[in-house]
C-alpha positions as CSV (number, residue, x, y, z in Angstrom):
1,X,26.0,-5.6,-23.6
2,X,26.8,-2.1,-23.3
3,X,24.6,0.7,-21.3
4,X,24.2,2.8,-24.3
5,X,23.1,-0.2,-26.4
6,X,20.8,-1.4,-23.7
7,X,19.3,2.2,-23.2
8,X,18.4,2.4,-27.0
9,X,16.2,-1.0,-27.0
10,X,14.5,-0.2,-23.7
11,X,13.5,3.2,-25.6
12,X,12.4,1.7,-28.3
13,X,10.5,-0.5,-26.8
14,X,9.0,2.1,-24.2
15,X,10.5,5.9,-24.2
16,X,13.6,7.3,-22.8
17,X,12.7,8.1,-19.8
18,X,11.6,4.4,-18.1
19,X,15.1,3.6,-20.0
20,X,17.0,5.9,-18.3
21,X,15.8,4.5,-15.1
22,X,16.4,1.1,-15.6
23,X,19.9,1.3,-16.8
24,X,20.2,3.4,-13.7
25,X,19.3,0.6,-11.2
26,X,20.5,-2.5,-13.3
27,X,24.1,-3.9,-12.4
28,X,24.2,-6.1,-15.6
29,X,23.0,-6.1,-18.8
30,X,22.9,-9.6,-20.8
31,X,21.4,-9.9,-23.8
32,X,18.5,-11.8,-22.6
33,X,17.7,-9.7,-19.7
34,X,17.7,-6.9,-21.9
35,X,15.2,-8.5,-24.2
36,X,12.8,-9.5,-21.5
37,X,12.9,-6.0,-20.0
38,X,12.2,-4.6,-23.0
39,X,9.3,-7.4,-23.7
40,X,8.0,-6.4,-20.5
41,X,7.2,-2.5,-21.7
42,X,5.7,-3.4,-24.6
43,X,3.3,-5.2,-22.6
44,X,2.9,-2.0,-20.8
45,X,4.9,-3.4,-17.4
46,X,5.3,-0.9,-14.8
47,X,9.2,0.2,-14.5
48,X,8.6,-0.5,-10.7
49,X,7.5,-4.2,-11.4
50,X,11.1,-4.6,-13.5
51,X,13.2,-3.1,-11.6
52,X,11.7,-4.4,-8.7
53,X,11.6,-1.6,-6.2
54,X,10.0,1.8,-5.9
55,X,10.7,5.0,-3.8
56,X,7.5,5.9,-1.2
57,X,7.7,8.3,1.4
58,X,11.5,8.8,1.2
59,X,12.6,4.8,1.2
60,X,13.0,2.3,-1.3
61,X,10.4,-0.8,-0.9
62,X,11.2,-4.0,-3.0
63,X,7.8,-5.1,-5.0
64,X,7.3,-7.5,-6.8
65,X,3.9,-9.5,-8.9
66,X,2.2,-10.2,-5.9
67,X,1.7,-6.5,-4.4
68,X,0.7,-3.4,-5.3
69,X,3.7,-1.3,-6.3
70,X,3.3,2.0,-3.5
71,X,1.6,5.0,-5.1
72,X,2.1,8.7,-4.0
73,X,-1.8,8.8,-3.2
74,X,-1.4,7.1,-0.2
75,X,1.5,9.5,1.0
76,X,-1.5,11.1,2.1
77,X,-2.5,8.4,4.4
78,X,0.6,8.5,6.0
79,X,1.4,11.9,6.6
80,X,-2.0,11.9,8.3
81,X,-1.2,9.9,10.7
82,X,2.3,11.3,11.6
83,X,0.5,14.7,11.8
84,X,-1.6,12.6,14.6
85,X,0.8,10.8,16.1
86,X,3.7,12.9,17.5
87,X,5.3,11.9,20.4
88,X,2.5,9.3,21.2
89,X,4.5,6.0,20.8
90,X,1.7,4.3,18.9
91,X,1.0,0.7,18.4
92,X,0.1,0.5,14.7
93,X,-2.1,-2.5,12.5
94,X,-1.5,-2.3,8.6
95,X,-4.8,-4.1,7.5
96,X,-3.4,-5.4,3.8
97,X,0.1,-4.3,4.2
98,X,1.3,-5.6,0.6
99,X,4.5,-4.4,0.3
100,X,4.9,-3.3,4.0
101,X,5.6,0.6,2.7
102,X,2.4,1.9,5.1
103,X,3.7,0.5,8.4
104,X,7.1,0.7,7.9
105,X,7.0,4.9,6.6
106,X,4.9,5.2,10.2
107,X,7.6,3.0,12.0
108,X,10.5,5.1,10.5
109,X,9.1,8.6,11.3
110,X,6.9,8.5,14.4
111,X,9.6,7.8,17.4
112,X,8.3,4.8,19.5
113,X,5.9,4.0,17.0
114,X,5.6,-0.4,16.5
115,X,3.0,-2.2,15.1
116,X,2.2,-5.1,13.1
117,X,1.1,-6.0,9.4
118,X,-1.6,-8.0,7.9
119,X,-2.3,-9.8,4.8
120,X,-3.4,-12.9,3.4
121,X,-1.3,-13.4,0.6
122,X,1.8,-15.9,1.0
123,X,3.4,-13.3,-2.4
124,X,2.5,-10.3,-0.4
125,X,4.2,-11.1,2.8
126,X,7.5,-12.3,1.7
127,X,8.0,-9.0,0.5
128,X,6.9,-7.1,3.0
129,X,8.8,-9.3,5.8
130,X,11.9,-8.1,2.8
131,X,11.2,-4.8,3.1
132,X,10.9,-5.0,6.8
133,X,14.5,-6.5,7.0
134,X,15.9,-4.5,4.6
135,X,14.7,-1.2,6.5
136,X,16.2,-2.7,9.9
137,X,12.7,-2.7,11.2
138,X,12.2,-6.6,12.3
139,X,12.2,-5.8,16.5
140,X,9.7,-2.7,15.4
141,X,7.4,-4.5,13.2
142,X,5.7,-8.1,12.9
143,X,3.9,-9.4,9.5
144,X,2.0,-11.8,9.7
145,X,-1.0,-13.6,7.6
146,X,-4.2,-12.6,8.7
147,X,-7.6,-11.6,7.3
148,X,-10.1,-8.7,8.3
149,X,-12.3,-10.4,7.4
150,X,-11.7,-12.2,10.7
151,X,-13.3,-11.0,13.7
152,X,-11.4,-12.5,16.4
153,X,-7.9,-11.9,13.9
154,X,-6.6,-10.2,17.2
155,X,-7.4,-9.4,21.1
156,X,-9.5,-6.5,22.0
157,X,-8.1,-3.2,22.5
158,X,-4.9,-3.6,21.3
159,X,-4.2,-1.0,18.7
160,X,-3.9,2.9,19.5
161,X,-4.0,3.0,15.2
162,X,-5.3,1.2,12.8
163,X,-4.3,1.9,8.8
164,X,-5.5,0.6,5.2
165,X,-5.7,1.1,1.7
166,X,-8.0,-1.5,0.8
167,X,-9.1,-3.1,-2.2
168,X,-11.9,-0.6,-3.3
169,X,-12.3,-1.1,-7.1
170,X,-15.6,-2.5,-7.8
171,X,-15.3,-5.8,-9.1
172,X,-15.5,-6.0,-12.8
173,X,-14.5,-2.5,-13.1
174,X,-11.7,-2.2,-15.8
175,X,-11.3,1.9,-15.4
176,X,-7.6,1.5,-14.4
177,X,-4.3,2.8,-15.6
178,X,-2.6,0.2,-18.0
179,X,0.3,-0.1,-14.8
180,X,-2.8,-1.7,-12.3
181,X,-3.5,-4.3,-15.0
182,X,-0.1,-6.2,-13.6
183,X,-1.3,-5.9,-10.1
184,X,-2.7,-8.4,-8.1
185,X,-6.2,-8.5,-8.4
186,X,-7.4,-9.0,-5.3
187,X,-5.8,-5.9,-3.5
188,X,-7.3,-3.8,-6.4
189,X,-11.4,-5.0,-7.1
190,X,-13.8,-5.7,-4.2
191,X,-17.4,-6.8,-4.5
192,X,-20.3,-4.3,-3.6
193,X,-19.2,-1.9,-6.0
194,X,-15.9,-1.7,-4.2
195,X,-17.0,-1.3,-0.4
196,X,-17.0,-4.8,0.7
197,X,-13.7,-4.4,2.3
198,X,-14.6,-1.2,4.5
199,X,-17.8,-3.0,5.5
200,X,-15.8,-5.7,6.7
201,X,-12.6,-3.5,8.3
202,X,-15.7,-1.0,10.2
203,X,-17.3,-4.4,11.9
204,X,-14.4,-6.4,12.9
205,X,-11.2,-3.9,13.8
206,X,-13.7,-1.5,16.2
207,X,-12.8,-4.6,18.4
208,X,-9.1,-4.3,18.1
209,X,-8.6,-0.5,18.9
210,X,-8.4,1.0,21.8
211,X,-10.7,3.9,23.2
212,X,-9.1,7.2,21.6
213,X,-7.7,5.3,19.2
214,X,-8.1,6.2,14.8
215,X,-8.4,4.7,12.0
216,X,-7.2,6.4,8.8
217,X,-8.5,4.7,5.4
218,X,-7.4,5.3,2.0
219,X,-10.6,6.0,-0.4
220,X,-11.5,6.2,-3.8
221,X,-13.3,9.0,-6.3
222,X,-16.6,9.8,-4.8
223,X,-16.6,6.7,-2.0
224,X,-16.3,9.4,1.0
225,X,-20.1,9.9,2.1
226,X,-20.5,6.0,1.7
227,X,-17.4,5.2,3.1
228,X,-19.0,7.5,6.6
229,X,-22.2,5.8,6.5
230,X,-20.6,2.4,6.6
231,X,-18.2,2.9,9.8
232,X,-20.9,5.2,11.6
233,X,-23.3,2.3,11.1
234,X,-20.7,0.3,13.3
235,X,-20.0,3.0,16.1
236,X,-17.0,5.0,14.3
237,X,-16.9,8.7,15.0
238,X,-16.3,10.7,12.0
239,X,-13.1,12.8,12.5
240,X,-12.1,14.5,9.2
241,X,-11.0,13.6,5.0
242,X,-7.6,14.5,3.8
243,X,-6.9,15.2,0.0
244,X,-4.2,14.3,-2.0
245,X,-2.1,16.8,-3.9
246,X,-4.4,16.5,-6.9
247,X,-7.2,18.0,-4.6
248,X,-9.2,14.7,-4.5
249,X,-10.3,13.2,-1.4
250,X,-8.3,10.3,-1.0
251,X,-8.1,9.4,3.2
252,X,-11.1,9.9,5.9
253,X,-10.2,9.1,9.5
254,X,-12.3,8.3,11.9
255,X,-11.9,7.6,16.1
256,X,-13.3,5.5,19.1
């Protein structure tokens, strides 16, 4: 099949624009994969989840079914912690690492930085260990599956920064965009209307970080104030929120 004849059922079945970028990063067109594609927008598919890759932070991240696709929000989250980090050679956890864009953005633009990436997914860590490989990143960074929810997941002390964008939708919740409908579930809904996974991060990785040490967490609408009561409650010093470029509070960051 043709480009031009590809582009025109993609549109039709979506608009022009997710057409133009699919016949931009497709090699071949066959009929059938055309079709599917094309099936796939109708059912309101995210372009990232058919072309299998998205662009966060200046690199190109492979995702897939079984991650979140990366989201400019949590730019935020990163360039807060390479506004912290310069020339301090940090060792780095990614609490839910999904696609592996969080730790591997840090990786490739603090100098010295390392660190390591958790998850508990089998999906979700075959493509970040991808992503890690295709970045040239596998002597900087480790994934591996682990759960927060785990106190003794890791030694004491061992991380100068700890990062996350946890699941924080309450559960049940079904105010998302059509796009979060193909995510995975459980890195978007979370159980006490959404904080369940920042009650267990605040108790169980104040063990892992070192003294000095920060953890920057990505937030959603209106979670801030109990977001700071839950990690205070657990001996977290409040350090400071960081908005997004809509204006919305979207990271807080706190220190030991």
């Amino acid at each position: 099949m043709q480009i031009n004849q590809a582009f025109e059922i993609l549109a039709r079945a979506g608009n022009a624009h997710d057409a133009r970028v699919i016949t931009e990063n497709t090699k071949k067109f066959s009929r059938l994969a055309v079709w599917r594609m094309a099936r796939a927008l109708r059912r309101g598919v995210p372009v990232a989840k058919i072309i299998h890759q998205k662009w966060f932070y200046g690199l190109k991240f492979y995702t897939n079914r079984h991650t979140l696709d990366p989201r400019p929000d949590t730019e935020t989250l990163v360039a807060a912690v390479i506004s912290d980090c310069g020339g301090k050679h940090p060792n780095i956890l990614d609490i839910g690492t999904g696609t592996g864009c969080i730790i591997a953005s840090l990786v490739k633009n603090i100098p010295g930085a390392q660190g390591v990436g958790i998850d508990v997914s089998h999906g979700a860590l075959r493509v970040a260990r991808r992503n890690v490989r295709q970045l040239n990143l596998t002597d900087k960074i480790h994934i591996v599956r682990k759960s927060f929810n785990n106190p003794n997941a890791f030694e004491k002390n061992t991380f100068d920064v700890i990062v996350s964008n946890p699941p924080y939708i309450a559960a049940g919740d079904m105010r998302v965009d059509a796009g979060a409908q193909h995510d995975p579930k459980r890195a978007l809904y979370a159980n006490d209307n959404g904080y369940a996974a920042y009650k267990s991060i605040a108790k169980n990785s104040r063990k892992w970080i070192r003294r000095g040490g920060k953890i920057y967490l990505e937030i959603g609408i209106d979670m801030g104030a109990r977001v700071r009561e839950i990690f205070e409650k657990h001996g977290w010093h409040f350090d400071r929120t960081e908005k997004d470029l809509s204006g919305i509070e979207r990271v807080i960051v706190f220190s030991v």
